[in-house]
Structures are given as structure tokens and as C-alpha cells.
KEZA-783604 format. One record per residue (C-alpha): z, x, y; residue in one letter; chain. Coordinates in Angstrom, 3 decimals. Layout:
REC         w         u         v  code  unit
REC         Z         X         Y     A     A
...
***
This chain:
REC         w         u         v  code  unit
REC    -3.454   -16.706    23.482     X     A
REC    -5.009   -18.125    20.167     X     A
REC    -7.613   -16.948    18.067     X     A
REC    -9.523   -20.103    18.850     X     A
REC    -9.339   -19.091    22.366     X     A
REC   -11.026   -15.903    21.746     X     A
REC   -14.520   -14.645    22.010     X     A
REC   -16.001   -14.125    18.665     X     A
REC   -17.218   -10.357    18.385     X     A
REC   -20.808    -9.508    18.588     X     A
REC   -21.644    -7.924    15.476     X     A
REC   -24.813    -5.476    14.698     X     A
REC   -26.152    -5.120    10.931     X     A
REC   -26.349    -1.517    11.186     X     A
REC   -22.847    -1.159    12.723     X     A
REC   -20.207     0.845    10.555     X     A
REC   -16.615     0.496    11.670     X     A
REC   -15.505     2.604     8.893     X     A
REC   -13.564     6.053     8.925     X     A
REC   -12.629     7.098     5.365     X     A
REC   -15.814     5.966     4.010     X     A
REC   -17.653     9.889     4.153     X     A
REC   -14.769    11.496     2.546     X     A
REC   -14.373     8.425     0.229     X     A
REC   -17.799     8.574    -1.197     X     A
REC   -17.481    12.866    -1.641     X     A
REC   -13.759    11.930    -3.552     X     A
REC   -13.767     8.640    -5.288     X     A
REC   -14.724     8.828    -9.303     X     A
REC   -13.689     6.364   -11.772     X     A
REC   -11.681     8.307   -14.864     X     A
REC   -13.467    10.030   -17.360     X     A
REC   -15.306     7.031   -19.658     X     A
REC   -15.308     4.539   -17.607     X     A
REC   -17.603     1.630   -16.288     X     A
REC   -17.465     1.534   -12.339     X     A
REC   -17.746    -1.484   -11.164     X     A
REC   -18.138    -2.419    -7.577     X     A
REC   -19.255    -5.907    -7.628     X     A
REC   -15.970    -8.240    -5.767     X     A
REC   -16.964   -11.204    -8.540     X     A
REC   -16.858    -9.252   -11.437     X     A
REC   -13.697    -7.075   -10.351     X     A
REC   -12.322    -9.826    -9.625     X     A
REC   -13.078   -11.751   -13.141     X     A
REC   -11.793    -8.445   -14.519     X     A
REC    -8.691    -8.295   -12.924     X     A
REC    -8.099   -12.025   -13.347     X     A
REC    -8.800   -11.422   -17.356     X     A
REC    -6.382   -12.336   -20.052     X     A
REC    -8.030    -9.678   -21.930     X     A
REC    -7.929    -6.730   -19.680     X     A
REC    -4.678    -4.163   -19.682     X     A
REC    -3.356    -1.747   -17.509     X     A
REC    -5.405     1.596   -17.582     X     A
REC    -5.234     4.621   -15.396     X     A
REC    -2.036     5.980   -13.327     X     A
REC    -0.457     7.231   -16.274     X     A
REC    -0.110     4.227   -18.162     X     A
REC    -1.290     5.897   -21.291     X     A
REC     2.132     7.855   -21.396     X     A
REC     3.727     4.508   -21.112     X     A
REC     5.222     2.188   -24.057     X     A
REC     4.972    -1.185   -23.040     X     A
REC     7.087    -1.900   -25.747     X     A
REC    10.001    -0.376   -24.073     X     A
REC    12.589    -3.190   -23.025     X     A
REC    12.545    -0.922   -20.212     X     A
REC     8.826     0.476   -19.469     X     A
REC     8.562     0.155   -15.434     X     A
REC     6.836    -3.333   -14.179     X     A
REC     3.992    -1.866   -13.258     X     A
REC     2.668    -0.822   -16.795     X     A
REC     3.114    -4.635   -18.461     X     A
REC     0.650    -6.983   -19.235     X     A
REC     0.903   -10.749   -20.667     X     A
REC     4.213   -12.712   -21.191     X     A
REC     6.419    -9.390   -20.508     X     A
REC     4.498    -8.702   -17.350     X     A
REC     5.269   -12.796   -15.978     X     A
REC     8.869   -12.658   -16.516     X     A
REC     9.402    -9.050   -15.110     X     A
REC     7.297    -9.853   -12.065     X     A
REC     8.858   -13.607   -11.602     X     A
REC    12.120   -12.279   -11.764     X     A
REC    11.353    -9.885    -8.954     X     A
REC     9.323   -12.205    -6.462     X     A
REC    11.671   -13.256    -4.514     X     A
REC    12.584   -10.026    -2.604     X     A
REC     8.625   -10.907    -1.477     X     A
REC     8.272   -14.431    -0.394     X     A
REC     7.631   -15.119     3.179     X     A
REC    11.489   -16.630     3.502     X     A
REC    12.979   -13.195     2.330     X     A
REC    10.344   -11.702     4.870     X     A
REC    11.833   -14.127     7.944     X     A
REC    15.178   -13.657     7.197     X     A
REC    15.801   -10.367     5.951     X     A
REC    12.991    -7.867     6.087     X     A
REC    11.799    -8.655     9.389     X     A
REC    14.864    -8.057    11.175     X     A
REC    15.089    -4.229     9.727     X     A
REC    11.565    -4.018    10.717     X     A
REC    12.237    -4.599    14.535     X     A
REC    15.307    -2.660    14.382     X     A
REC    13.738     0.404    13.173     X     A
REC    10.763    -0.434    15.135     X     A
REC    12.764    -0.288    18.458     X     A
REC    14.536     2.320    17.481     X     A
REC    11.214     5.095    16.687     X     A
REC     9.401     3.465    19.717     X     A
REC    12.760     3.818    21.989     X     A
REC    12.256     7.909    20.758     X     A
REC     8.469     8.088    22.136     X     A
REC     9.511     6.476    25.331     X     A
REC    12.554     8.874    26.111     X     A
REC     9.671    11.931    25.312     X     A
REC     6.293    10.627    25.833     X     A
REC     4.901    11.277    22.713     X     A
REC     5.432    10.436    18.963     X     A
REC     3.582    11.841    15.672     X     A
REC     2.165     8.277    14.126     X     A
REC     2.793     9.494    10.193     X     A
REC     6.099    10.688    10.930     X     A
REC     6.643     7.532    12.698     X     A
REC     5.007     4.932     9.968     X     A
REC     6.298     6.860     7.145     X     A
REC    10.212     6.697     8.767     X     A
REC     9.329     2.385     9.495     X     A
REC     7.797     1.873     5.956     X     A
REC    10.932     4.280     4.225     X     A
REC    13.676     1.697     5.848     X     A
REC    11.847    -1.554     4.774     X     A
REC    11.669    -0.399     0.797     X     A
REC    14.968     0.997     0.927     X     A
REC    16.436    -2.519     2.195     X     A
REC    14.439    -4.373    -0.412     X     A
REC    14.723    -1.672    -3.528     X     A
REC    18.607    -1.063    -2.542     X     A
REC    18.704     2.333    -1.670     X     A
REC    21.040     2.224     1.397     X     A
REC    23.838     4.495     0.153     X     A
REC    22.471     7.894     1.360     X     A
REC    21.003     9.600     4.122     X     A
REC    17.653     8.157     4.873     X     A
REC    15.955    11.000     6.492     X     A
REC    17.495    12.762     3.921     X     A
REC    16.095    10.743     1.620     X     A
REC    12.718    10.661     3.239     X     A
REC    11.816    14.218     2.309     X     A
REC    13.302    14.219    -1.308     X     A
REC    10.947    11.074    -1.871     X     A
REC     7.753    12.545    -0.040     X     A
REC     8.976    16.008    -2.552     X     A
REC     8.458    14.133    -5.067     X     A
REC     4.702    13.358    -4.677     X     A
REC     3.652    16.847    -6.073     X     A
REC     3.166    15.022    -9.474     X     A
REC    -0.177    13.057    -7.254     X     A
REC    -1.473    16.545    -6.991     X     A
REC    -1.432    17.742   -10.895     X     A
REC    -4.891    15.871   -11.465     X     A
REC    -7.717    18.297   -11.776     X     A
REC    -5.012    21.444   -11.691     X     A
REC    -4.969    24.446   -14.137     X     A
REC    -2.644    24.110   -16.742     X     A
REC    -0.644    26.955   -16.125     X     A
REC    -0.274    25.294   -11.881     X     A
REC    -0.188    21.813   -13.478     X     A
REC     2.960    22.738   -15.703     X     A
REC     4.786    24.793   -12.805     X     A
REC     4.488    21.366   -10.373     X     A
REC     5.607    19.036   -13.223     X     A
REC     8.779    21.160   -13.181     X     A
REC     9.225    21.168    -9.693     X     A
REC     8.253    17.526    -9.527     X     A
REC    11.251    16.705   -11.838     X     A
REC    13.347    18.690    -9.895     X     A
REC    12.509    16.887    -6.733     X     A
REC    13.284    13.401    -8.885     X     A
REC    16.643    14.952    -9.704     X     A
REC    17.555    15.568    -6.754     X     A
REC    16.489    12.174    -5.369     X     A
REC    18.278    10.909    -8.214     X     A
REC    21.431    12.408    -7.345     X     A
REC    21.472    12.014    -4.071     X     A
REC    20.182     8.827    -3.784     X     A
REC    19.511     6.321    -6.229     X     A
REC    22.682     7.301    -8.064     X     A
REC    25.105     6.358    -4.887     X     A
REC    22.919     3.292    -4.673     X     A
REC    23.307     2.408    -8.643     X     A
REC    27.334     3.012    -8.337     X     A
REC    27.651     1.172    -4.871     X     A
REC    25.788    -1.686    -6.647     X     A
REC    27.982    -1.756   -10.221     X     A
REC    30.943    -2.432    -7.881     X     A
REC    29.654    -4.639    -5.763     X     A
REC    26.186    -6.749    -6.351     X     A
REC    23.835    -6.705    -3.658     X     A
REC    20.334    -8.993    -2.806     X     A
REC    18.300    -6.227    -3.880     X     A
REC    16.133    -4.616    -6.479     X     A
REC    18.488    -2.461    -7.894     X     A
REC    21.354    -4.984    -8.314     X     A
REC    18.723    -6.989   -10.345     X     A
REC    17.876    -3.981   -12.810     X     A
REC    21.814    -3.701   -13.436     X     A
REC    22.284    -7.174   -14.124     X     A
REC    19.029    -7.417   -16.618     X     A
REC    20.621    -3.967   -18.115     X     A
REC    18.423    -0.921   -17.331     X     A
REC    19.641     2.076   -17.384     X     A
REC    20.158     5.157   -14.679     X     A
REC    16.768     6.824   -15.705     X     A
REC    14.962     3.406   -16.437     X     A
REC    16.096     2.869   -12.402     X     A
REC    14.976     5.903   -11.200     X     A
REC    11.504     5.478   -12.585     X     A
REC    11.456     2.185   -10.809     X     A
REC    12.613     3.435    -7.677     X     A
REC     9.860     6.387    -7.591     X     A
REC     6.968     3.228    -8.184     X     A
REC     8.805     1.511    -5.251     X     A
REC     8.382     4.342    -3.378     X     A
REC     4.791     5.294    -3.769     X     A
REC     3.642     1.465    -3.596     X     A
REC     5.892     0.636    -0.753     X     A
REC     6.652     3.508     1.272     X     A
REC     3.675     6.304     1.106     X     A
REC     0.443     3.494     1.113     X     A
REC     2.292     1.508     4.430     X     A
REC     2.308     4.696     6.123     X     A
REC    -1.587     5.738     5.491     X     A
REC    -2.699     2.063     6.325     X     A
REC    -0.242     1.982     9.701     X     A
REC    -1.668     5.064    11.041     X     A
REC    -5.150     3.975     9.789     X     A
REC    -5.040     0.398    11.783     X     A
REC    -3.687     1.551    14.729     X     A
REC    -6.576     4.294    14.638     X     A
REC    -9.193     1.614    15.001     X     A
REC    -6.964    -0.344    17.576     X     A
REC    -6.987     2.594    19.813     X     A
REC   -10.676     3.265    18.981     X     A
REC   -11.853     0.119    19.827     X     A
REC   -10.710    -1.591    23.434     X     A
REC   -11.844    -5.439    22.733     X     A
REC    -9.882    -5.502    19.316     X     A
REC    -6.947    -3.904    20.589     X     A
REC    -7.122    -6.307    23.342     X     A
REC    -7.215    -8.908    21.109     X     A
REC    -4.759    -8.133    18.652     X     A
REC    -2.760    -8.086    21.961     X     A
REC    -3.095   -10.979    22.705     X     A
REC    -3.795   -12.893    19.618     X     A
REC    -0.644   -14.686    18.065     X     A
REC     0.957   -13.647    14.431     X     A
REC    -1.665   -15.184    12.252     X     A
REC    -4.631   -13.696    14.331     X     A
REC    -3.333   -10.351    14.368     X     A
REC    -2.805   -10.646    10.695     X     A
REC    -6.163   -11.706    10.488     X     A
REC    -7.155    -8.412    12.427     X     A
REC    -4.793    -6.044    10.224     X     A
REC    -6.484    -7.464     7.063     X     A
REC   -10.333    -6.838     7.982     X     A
REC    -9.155    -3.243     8.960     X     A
REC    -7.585    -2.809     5.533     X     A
REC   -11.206    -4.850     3.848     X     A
REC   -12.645    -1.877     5.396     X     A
REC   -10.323     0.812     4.492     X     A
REC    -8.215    -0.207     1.173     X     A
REC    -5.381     2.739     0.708     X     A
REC    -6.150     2.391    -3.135     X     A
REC    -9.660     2.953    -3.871     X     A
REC   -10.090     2.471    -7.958     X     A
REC    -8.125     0.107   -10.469     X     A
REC    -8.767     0.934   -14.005     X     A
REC    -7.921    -1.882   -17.158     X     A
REC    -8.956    -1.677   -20.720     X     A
REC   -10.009    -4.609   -22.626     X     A
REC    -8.541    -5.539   -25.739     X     A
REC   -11.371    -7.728   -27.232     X     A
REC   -14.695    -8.059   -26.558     X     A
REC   -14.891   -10.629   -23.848     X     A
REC   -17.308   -12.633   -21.531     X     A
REC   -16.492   -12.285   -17.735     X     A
REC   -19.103   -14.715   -16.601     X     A
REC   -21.051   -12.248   -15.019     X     A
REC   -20.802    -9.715   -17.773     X     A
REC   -19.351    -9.081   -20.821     X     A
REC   -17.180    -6.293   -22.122     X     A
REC   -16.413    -4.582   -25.676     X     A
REC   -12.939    -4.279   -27.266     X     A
REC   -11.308    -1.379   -25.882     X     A
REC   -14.186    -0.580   -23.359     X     A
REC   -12.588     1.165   -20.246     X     A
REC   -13.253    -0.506   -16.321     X     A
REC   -12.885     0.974   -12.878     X     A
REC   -13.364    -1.659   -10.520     X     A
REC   -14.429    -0.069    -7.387     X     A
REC   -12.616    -1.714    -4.350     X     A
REC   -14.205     0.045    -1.564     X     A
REC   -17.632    -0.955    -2.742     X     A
REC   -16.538    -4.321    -3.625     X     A
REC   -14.612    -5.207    -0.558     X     A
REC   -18.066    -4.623     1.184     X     A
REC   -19.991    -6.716    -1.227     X     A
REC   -22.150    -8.437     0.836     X     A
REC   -22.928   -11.169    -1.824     X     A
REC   -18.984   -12.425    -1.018     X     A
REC   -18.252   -10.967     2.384     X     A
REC   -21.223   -11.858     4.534     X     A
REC   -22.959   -10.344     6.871     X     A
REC   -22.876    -7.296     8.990     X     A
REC   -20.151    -5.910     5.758     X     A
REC   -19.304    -2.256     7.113     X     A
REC   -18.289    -4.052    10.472     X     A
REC   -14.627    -5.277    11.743     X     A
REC   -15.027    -9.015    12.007     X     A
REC   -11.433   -10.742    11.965     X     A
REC   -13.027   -13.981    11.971     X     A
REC   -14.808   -13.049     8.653     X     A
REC   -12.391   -14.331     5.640     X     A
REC   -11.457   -17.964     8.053     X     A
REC   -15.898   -17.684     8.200     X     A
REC   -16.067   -16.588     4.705     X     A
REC   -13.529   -18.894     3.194     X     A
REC   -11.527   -15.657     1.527     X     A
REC    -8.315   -14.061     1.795     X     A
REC    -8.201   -11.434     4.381     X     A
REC    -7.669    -8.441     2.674     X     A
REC   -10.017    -9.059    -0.097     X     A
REC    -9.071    -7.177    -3.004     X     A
REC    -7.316    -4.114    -1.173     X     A
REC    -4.379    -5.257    -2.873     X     A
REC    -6.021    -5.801    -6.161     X     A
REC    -5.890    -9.272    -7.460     X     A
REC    -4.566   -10.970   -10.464     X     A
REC    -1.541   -10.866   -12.469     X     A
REC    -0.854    -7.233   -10.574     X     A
REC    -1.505    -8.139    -7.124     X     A
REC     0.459    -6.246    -5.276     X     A
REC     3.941    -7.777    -4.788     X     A
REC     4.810    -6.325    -1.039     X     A
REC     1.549    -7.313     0.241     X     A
REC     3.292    -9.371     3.138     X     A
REC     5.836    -7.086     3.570     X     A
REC     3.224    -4.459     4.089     X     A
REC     1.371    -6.562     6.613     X     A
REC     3.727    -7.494     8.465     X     A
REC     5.515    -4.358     9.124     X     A
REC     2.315    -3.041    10.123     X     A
REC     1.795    -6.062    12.353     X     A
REC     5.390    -5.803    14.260     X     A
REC     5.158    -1.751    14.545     X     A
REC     1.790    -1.703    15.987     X     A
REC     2.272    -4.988    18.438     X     A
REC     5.314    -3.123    19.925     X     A
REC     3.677     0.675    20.357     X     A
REC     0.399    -1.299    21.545     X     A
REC     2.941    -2.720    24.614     X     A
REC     4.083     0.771    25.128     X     A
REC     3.034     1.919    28.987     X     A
REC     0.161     3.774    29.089     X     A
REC     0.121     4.306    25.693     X     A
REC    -2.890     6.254    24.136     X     A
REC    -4.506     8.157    21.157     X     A
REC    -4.196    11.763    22.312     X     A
REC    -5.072    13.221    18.648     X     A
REC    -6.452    11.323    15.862     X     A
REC    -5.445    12.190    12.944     X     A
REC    -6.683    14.730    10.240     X     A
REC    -7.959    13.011     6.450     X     A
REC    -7.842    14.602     3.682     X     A
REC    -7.650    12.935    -0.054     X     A
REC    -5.337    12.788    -2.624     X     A
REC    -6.714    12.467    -5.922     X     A
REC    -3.529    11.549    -7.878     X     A
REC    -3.398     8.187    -6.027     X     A
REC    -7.261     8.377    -5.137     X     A
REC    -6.336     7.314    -1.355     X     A
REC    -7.050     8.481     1.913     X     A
REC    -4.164    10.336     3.922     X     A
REC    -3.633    10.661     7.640     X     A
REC    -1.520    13.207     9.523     X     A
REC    -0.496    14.729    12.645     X     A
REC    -2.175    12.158    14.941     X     A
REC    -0.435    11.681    18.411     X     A
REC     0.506     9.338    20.537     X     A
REC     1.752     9.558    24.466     X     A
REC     2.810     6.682    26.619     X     A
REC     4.443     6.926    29.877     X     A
REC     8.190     7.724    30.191     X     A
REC     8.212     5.685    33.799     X     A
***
């Protein structure tokens, strides 16, 4: 069945669809300095802007004159090639022929699990699904994966050091680089020495043949990781929270074809964006349209509040409308996966994971919520996380 064959959804003005948005609005705060800004127009002039650089997330311990300073923290000419040169582990083709295939294998594999025992743990699940899609695409293939699983999720005690005392903050940077050693060793190292041998289509064969070196790759890796293995998991758990919650969307996302429940998927993540705050800096004093900015004037561009802007989404803005970007003339997500020159790369890949795990464990017999998950907040990536919610199905 079709979207266009579809009843729209009644929506009410005072509905709110959202779940992280109490917990949000108690732990969201721009960094100290900075201009919030939570209109989508301006945030998105801002992140569109020639004049704006990477601020926030650490990029002030960066050198973006390093031939080797991670993707991530460039800007300008640097920032084109780097991210050009990368792209096409992201296109839709790549997705179709390469990525997609791991994601139904693993897929079938975690949901095979839950049918032999009734039940499955949704993080544990996600996190395992979004941990085999970035290793395919980064490269790291040459180790354990469960293994590797843990020394990655280890490695996220450095999100917890904002807001510490200095005496706790210094103890977890030490065990945080111990954690990346030990990833390191165990994994990206195999990976890197596999790949000298032998090329592969992957991320890391791309950073040997452009020259980086073993700690240059690890740092890359670790981004990888965060953007494409820890955010999947928080939004898969988070989507298939308001599937279960809600009996005509899950019904339609049943039945609706690929780009309907993509269309679905994206107005839950409008609603609940894994990142919550994108800081840049300007460089010169500039005029946005809307605004204007002074040289070296620090932003935070708000995406919650701006991907519920009603000025550019439209009515009824803290409700789950799937049929509001086709309405609205917008892409799906809005700007839950920022927008610019830094848009996130794996957007797709993110989706669509999300869209093939959920279609299958929505098919499962009898399948239900049977605990939703606890939220709490992590500052150091200023995102909602979900854990220990529970799903049964029948093992008939």
C-alpha cells in the first residue's frame, strides 16, 4: 500500500507527540558565550555561511592546519576535498549494493535471537545493527565485533568529562585513553595492517592511500563511531518507541512502501533530533539575511527548537505528521542532521538501517513494547539516551 492510499492523520494543535522534549528543555544549554538560536531560517543561513567555522565538540583543541586534523573539524576548501573524497561510501548506490545487504543480514540474524527467546533488549539490539553497518563502511572487520562493541561504547567516558571536577575529569581522560588503546590494538590496528596488504572499498583503505597515519586513523575511527554507531542506536530505539506507542502509525509504516516509511522515520527524528545544539564561530562580521553577526561572535543553533519552528514547519509542530515535509515542501528530517557543508554524511545510511530493522521486528508475531525504555542525558554529546527497553513477540 502507498502513501497516497493512506488516510492523512487527524492532527490537534495542542497535541505533543514528543518524548525527550521535558528532559531536553531541563539539559540543553548552548556553551558558555554563546548566541542560541532556534529560528530553522537563520540556523540554517548560519550553517549554510561561508563565514561560519566549526565551534564546540572539542574543536578548539583541534589544528585545522594539520594535513591530518579529523574531517569533522575542517572548514572551506580543506573541508570540500576531505568530504568529496569520502562521499561515496554514502551515496544511495553504495547504500543498494553494499550497505543494505549487511543491514538485513544482521537484521535477521538479532531478530532470529528474539524469536528463538521471546524477548530482545532494543539498545542492545540497535547498538549491535548500527556497530556492523559502520564497521563495513569505516573498515573495521578484522576483529571481534562484540568484542569490539564494548571497547568502542568504553570509550565514551570522554562524553561524560563535561561539567566534572578536575581531579574526576583527569582520572576519566586516563581511562578514556586507555579504552582508545585498547580499541586501537585490538581493532583498528588489525584493520590498518589487513588493509596495507590488501586495499579494501572502505574508509580506512582511503586514509592509507591519502597517507594518514596509525593515530591520525584512530581518531577517525572514534568520530565514525560516535556519529555512526552510538546516535543510530538512540534514534532506533527512539522510533520504534513511538511506533509501538502509537497503533495507526505503526500500522502505517506497515504498510506504507520504502519512501513512506522513510517519510515516517524522518518526522519522528523532526521531533526528536539525537543532536540537540551545533555551535560555529564567525570569522567576519557578516549579514545572514535575517541577522547579522560580529567577527568571531560564537552561535548555537538550537535544533530542537528550530525543527519545531512553526514559521517553516506548519501547523500542529509538536505533532507526528509524515505527510508534513511532501505538505511543507522540506526535507524530512529538517535539520536533525544539521545542514550545510557538515551535513551529516551517513544520513541515508542511518535511515535506512533504521527503516529495514524496525520493518522486520514490526512483522515479528505478536510483537510488543513490554518496557519502554529509561532517558537519561548525556551532556558530552548533548543527546538523549535510551536503555533497557524490551521487546517480546511470540516464539510460535
Amino acid at each position: 500500500m502507498t502513501t497516497t492510499e493512506l488516510p492523512a492523520r487527524a492532527l490537534d494543535p495542542t497535541r505533543d507527540d514528543r518524548k525527550s522534549a521535558a528532559l531536553a528543555a531541563q539539559r540543553v544549554h548552548a556553551d558558555a558565550g554563546a548566541r542560541v538560536v532556534g529560528s530553522f531560517e537563520l540556523g540554517r543561513a548560519i550553517l549554510r555561511s561561508a563565514q561560519m567555522r566549526q565551534a564546540g565538540a572539542s574543536s578548539d583543541q583541534m589544528d585545522p592546519e594539520d594535513e591530518f586534523c579529523p574531517v569533522f573539524f575542517l572548514d572551506g576548501d580543506s573541508h570540500r576535498r576531505r568530504r568529496t573524497a569520502i562521499a561515496r561510501f554514502f551515496t544511495p548506490k553504495a547504500i543498494s549494493a553494499r550497505h543494505r545487504l549487511v543491514m538485513e543480514r544482521t537484521t535477521e540474524e538479532l531478530l532470529r535471537g528474539v524469536r528463538a527467546t521471546g524477548t530482545g533488549q532494543l539498545d542492545k539490539l540497535s547498538y549491535k545493527l548500527a556497530v556492523a553497518v559502520a564497521a563495513e563502511i569505516v573498515g573495521l572487520t578484522d576483529s571481534d565485533q562484540a568484542g569490539m562493541a564494548k571497547r568502542i561504547q568504553a570509550t565514551l567516558l570522554g562524553t561524560r568529562l563535561r561539567g566534572a571536577h578536575p581531579v574526576v575529569r583527569f582520572g576519566l581522560q586516563a581511562l578514556t585513553a586507555v579504552h582508545a588503546m585498547r580499541f586501537f590494538v585490538r581493532d583498528v590496528r588489525p584493520a590498518i595492517r589487513s588493509r596495507r596488504e590488501r586495499r579494501q572499498d572502505d574508509v580506512i583503505s582511503h586514509l592509507l592511500d591519502e597517507g594518514y597515519p596509525d593515530k591520525a586513523i584512530l581518531i577517525e575511527c572514534m568520530t565514525y563511531a560516535v556519529a555512526g554507531m552510538v546516535t543510530t542506536r538512540e534514534f532506533i530505539v527512539m522510533a520504534a518507541w513511538h511506533l509501538f506507542d502509537d497503533d495507526a502509525l505503526r500500522a502505517r509504516f506497515t504498510a506504507g512502501d520504502e519512501a513512506d516509511q522513510t517519510a515516517i522515520l524522518e518526522e519522528i527524528l523532526r521531533l526528536e533530533p539525537v543532536a540537540a545544539m551545533l555551535h560555529r564561530r564567525s570569522t567576519e562580521d557578516a549579514d545572514l539575511g535575517l541577522d547579522s553577526v560580529k567577527a568571531g561572535e560564537l552561535l548555537a543553533v538550537n535544533i530542537r527548537a528550530a525543527n519545531v519552528d512553526p514559521a517553516t514547519v506548519g501547523q500542529c509542530p509538536h505533532a507526528v505528521d509524515p505527510d508534513r515535509a511532501r505538505r511543507e515542501k522540506a526535507v524530512g528530517s529538517y535539520m536533525s542532521f544539521g545542514d550545510g557543508s557538515h551535513r551529516c554524511p551517513g544520513a541515508q545510511v542511518a535511515i535506512t538501517e533504521t527503516r529495514v530493522f524496525l520493518d522486520a521486528l514490526m512483522r515479528l508475531p505478536d510483537v510488543r513494547l513490554a518496557r519502554v525504555p529509561d532517558m537519561t542525558w548525556c551532556d558530552g554529546l548533548m543527546s538523549y539516551e535510551l536503555r533497557d527497553a524490551v521487546v517480546t513477540c511470540s516464539t510460535s
